[in-house]
C-alpha positions as CSV (number, residue, x, y, z in Angstrom):
1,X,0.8,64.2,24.0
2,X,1.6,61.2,26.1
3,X,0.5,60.2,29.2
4,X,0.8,57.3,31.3
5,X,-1.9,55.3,32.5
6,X,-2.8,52.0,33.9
7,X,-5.2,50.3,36.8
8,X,-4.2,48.2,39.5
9,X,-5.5,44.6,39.5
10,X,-7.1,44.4,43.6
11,X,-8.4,47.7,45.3
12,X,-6.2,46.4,48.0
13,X,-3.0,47.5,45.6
14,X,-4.4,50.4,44.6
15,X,-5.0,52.1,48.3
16,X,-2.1,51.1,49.5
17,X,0.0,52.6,46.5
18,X,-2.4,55.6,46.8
19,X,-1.4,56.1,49.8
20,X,2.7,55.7,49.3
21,X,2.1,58.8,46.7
22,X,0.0,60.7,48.8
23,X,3.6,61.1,50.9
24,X,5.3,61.3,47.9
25,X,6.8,64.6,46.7
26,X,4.8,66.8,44.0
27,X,6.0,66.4,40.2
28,X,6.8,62.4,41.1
29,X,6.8,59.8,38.1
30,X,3.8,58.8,36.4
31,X,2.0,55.9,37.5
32,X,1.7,53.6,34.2
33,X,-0.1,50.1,35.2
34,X,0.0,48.8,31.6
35,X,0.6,49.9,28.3
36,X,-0.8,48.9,25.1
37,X,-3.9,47.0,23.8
38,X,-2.9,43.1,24.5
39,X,-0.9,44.5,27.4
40,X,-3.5,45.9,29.4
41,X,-5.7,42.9,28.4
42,X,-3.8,40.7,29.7
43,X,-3.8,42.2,33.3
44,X,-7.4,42.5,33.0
45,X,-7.4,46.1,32.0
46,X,-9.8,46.1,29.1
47,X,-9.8,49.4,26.0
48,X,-13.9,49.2,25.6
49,X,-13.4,47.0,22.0
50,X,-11.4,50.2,20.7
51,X,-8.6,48.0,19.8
52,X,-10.8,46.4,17.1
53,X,-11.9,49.9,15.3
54,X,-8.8,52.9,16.6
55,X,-8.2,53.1,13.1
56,X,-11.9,55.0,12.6
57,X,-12.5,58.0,13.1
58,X,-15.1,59.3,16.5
59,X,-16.6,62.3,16.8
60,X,-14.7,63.5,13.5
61,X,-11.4,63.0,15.3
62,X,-8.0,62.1,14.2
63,X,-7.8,57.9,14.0
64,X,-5.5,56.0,15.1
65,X,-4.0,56.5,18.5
66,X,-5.0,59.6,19.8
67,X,-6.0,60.6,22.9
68,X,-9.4,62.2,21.4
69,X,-10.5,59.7,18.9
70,X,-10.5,57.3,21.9
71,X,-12.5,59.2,24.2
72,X,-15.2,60.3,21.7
73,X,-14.9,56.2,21.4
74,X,-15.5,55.9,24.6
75,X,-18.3,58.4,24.7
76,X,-20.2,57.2,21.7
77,X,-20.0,53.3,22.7
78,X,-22.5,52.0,25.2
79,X,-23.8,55.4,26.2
80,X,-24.8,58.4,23.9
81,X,-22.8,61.7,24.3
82,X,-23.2,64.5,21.9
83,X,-19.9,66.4,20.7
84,X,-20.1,70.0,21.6
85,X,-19.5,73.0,18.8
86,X,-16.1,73.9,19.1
87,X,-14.8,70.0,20.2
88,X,-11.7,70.0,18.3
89,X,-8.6,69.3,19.6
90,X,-7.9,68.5,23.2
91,X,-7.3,71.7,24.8
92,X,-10.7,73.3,23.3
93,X,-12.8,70.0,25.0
94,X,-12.8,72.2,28.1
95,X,-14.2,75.4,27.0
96,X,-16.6,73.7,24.6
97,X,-18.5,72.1,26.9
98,X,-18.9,75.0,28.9
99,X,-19.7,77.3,26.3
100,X,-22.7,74.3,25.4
101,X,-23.1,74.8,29.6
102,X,-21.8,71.0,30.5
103,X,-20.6,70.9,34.0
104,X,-16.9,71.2,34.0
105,X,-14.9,71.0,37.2
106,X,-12.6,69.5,39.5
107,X,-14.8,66.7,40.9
108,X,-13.8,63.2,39.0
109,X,-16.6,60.6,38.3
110,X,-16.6,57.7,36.7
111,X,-17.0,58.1,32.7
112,X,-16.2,61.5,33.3
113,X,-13.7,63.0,31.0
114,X,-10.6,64.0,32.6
115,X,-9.3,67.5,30.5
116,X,-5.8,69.2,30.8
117,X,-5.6,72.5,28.9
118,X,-2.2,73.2,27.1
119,X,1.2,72.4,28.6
120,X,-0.7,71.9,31.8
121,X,0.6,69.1,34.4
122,X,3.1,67.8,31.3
123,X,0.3,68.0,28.6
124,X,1.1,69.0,25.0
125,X,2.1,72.9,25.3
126,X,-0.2,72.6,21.7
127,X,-2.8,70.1,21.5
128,X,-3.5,69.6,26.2
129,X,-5.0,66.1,26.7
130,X,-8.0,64.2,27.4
131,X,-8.4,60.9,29.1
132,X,-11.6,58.7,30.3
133,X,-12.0,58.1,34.1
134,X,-13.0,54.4,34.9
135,X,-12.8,54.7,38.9
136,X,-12.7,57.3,41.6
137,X,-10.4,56.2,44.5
138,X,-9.3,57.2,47.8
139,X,-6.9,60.2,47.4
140,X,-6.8,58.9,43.8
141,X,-8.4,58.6,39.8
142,X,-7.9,56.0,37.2
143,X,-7.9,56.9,34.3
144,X,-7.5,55.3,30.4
145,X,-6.2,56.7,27.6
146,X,-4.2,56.6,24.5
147,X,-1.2,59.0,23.2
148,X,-0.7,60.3,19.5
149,X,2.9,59.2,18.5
150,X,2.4,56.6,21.6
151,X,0.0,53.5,22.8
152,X,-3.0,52.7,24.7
153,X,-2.2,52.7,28.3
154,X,-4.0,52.7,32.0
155,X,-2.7,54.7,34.5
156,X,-3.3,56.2,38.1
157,X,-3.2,60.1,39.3
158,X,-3.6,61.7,42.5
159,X,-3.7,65.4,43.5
160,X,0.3,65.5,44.7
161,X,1.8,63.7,41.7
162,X,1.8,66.6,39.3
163,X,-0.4,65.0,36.8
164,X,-3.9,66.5,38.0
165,X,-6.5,67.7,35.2
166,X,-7.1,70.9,34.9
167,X,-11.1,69.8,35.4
168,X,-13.4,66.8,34.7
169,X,-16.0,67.6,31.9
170,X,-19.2,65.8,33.4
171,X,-21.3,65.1,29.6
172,X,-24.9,64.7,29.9
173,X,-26.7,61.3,28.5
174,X,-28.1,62.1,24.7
175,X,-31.7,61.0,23.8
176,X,-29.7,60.3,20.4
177,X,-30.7,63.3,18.9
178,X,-28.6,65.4,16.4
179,X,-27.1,68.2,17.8
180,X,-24.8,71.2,17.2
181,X,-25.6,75.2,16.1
182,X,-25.8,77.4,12.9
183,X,-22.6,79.3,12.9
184,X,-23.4,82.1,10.6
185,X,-25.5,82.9,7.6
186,X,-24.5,86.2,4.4
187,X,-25.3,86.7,1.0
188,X,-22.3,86.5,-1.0
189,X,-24.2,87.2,-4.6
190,X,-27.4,87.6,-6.0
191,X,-29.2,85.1,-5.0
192,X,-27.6,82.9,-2.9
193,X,-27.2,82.0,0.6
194,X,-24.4,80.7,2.4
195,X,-24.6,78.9,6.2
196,X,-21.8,78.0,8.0
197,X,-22.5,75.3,11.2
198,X,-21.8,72.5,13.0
199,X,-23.4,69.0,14.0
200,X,-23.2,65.2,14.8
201,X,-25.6,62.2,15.2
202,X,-24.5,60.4,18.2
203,X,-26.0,57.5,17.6
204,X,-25.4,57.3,13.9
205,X,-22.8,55.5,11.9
206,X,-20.7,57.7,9.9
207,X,-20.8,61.2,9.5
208,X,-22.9,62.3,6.6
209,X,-25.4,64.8,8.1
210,X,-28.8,65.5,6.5
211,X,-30.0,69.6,7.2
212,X,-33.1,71.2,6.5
213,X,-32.9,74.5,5.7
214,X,-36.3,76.9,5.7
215,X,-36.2,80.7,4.2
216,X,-38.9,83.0,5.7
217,X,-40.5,81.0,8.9
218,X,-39.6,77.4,10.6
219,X,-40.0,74.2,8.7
220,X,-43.8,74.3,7.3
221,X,-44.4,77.9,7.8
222,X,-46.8,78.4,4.2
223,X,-44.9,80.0,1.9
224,X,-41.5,79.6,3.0
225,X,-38.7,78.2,1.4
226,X,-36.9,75.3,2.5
227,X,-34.3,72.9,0.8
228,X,-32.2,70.0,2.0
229,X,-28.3,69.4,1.9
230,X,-26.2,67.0,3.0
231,X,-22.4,67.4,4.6
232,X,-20.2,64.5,5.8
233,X,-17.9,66.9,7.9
234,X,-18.9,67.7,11.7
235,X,-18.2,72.0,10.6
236,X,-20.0,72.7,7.1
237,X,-19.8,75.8,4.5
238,X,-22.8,75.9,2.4
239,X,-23.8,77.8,-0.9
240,X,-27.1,77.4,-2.3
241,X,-29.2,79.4,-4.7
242,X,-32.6,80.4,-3.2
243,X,-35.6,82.2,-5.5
244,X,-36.2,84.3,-2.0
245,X,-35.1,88.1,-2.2
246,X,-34.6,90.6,0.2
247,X,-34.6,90.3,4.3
248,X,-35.5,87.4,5.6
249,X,-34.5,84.3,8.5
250,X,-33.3,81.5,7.8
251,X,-33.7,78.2,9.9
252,X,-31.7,75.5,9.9
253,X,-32.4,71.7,11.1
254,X,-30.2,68.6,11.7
255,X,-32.5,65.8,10.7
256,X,-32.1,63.0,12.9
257,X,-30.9,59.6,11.4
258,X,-34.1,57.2,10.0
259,X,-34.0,54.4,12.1
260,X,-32.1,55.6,15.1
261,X,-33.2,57.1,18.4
262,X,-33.8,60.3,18.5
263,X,-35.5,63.9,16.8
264,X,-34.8,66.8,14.2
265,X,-33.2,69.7,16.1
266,X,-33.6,73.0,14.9
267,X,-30.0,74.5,15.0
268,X,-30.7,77.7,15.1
269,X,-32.1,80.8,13.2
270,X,-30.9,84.1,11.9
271,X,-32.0,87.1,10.2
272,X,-30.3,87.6,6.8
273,X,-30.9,89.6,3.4
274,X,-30.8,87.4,0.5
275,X,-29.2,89.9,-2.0
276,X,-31.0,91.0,-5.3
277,X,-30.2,92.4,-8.5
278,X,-29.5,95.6,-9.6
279,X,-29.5,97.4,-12.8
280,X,-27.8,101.0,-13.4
281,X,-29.2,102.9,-15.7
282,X,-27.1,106.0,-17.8
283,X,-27.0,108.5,-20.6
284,X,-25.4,111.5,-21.9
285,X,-27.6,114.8,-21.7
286,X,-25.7,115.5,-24.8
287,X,-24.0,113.0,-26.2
288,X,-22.0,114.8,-28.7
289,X,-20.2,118.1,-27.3
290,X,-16.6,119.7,-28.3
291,X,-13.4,119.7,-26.3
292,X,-14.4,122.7,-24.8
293,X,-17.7,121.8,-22.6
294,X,-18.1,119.1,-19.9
295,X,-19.9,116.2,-20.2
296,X,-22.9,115.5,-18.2
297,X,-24.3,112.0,-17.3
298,X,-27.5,111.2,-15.9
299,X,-27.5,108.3,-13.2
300,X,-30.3,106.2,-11.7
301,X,-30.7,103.0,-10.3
302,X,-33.5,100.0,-10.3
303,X,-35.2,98.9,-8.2
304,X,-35.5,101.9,-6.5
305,X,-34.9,101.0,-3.1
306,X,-31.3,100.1,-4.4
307,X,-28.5,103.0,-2.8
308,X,-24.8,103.1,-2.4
309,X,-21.1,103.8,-4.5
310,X,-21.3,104.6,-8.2
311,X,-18.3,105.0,-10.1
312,X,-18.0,106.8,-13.3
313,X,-15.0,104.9,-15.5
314,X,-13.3,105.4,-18.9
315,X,-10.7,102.3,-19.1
316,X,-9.1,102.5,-15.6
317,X,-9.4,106.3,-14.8
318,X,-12.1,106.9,-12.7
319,X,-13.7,110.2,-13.9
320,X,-16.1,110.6,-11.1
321,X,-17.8,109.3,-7.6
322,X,-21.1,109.8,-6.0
323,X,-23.6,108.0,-3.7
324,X,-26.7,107.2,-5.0
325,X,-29.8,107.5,-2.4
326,X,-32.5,105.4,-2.5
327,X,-35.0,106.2,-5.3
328,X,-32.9,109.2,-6.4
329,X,-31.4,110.5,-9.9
330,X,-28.4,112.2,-10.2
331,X,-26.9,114.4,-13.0
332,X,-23.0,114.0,-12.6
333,X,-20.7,117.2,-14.6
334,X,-17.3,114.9,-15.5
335,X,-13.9,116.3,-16.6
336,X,-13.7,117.7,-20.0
337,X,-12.5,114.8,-22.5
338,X,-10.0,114.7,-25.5
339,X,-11.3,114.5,-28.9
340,X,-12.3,110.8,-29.7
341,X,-15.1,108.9,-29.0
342,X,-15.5,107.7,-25.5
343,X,-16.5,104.2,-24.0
344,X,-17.9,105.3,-20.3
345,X,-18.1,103.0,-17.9
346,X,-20.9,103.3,-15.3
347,X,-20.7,100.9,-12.3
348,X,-22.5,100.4,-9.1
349,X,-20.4,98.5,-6.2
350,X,-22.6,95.7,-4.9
351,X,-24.1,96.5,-1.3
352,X,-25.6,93.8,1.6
353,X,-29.3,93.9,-0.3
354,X,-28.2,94.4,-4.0
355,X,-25.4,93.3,-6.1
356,X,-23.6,95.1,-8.2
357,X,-24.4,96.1,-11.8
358,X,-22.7,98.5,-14.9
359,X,-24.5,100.5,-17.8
360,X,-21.7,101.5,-20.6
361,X,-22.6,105.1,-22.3
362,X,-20.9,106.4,-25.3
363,X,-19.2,109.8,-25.7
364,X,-18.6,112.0,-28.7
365,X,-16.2,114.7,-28.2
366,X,-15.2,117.1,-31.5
């Protein structure tokens, strides 16, 4: 979105232009002081060095000019904030922070973030707007920012001019710490565990993230089993094959940058069941009968704590169903068959602890 913005040069200038739009009517014009990098500069209005680096990337943000990239700039260079889980693009920067419980409200402070949520006092109805507070004045905030599809600009708001945030996210000082959550954690095959999460070093260059991951008890717990991985994105999908079977937690750690201020976080923990394998065992009590007698397969599964849907196949036509109990074996009557010799297909659907497995059985029918 694009908002104006812009300081005055003497405090003199300010109040007394604070106070001419305090009589003003509501929805009046924006109050631009200057626009662009060399612009401001030159009426003393400085951009925090951003001119020198907009075309990186912050906090995993768009570069370039964009009202987001700078602030995560601005929050990142000479102080340490850490970006919040859910941080995307401006409208979420309100919600995030409380979800992570950072003050949000409607009291501005210097190097406060001023937030507007979608389409709010002429925001983008899509993306809202975030901008960095650089003074608190009578009846009145400056604020600096800069526009996607626009330019770097300074400008003053007050409560009457239609342009008021809809709150001031007030971030906390970071020890420089990593910091961010484990999203979720499944078992997608035998074997294998997949994390989803989040996280950033605030006082790190780049992006690329190191994570410790420990199956079974926190990092050096005896016995468990822990890995490392590496992402370069802020969110992170991870697959990895583990030896570990069956329920267990799994942790997961951001590991602080070597060399840089700060600690290994533990991200968070969560119970899952690493799936194992399964094996279905079948046969025929008779595996030669005539046209006129129904066949009868026996069913069982290993281990025997496996349980769930078998199907009973020939080709595509499924000739039976049944649900197999834990350590149970079951004698399934099928359709009577044509004359031939049969390929039957036994299959057992994968489950949450075990994955799925198939026996093929043979068929004589005279």
């Amino acid at each position: 979105m694009r908002h104006a913005h812009g300081p005055v040069r003497l405090l003199g200038v300010v109040v007394a232009l604070i106070t001419t739009m305090w009589a003003a009517p509501a929805q009046a014009a924006l109050t631009v002081l200057c626009t662009g990098f060399t612009g401001c500069l030159t009426v003393g209005r400085t951009d925090s060095g951003y001119a020198n680096v907009y075309l990186q990337s912050f906090w995993s943000m768009k570069p370039g000019h964009n009202c987001t990239n700078y602030v995560a700039y601005r929050l990142t260079h000479g102080r340490l904030v850490a970006r919040p889980p859910g941080t995307n693009s401006a409208l979420t920067w309100g919600p995030a922070a409380r979800q992570a419980g950072i003050r949000v409200d409607d009291v501005p402070a210097v190097g406060a973030v001023a937030w507007w949520d979608a389409g709010v006092s002429g925001a983008s109805a899509t993306s809202g707007h975030v901008a960095y507070v650089e003074a608190v004045l009578p009846g009145g905030v400056l604020v600096s920012e800069d526009n996607l599809s626009g330019d770097f600009r300074w400008r003053l708001m007050t409560r009457l001019d239609g342009t008021w945030p809809s709150g001031f996210i007030h971030y906390p000082e970071s020890d420089g710490s990593p910091a961010g959550e484990l999203t979720a954690v499944a078992s997608p095959q035998v074997g294998r565990l997949e994390l989803w999460g989040s996280a950033m070093d605030p006082d790190a260059a780049g992006d690329n993230r190191t994570y410790l991951v420990s199956l079974g008890g926190p990092r050096g717990t005896v016995g468990a089993e822990a890995f490392t991985f590496q992402s370069e994105f802020f969110r992170f999908r991870r697959l990895h094959d583990v030896s570990t079977r069956g329920p267990t937690t799994a942790y997961l750690y951001a590991l602080n940058t070597a060399g840089t201020a700060g600690r290994d976080v533990l991200l968070g923990h969560r119970p899952v069941t690493i799936m194992r394998s399964s094996t279905t065992r079948a046969s025929f009590v008779d595996s030669t009968i005539t046209r006129s007698r129904h066949p009868k397969v026996r069913i069982s599964l290993a281990p025997t704590q496996a349980s769930g849907t078998v199907d009973v196949m020939r080709g595509t036509t499924r000739l039976a169903r049944v649900t197999m109990e834990s350590g149970t074996r079951r004698t399934v009557t099928l359709p009577r068959q044509r004359k031939g010799r049969w390929a039957i297909k036994v299959r057992y659907h994968r489950t949450t602890s075990f994955g799925s497995s198939s026996r093929t059985v043979y068929l004589r029918v005279r």
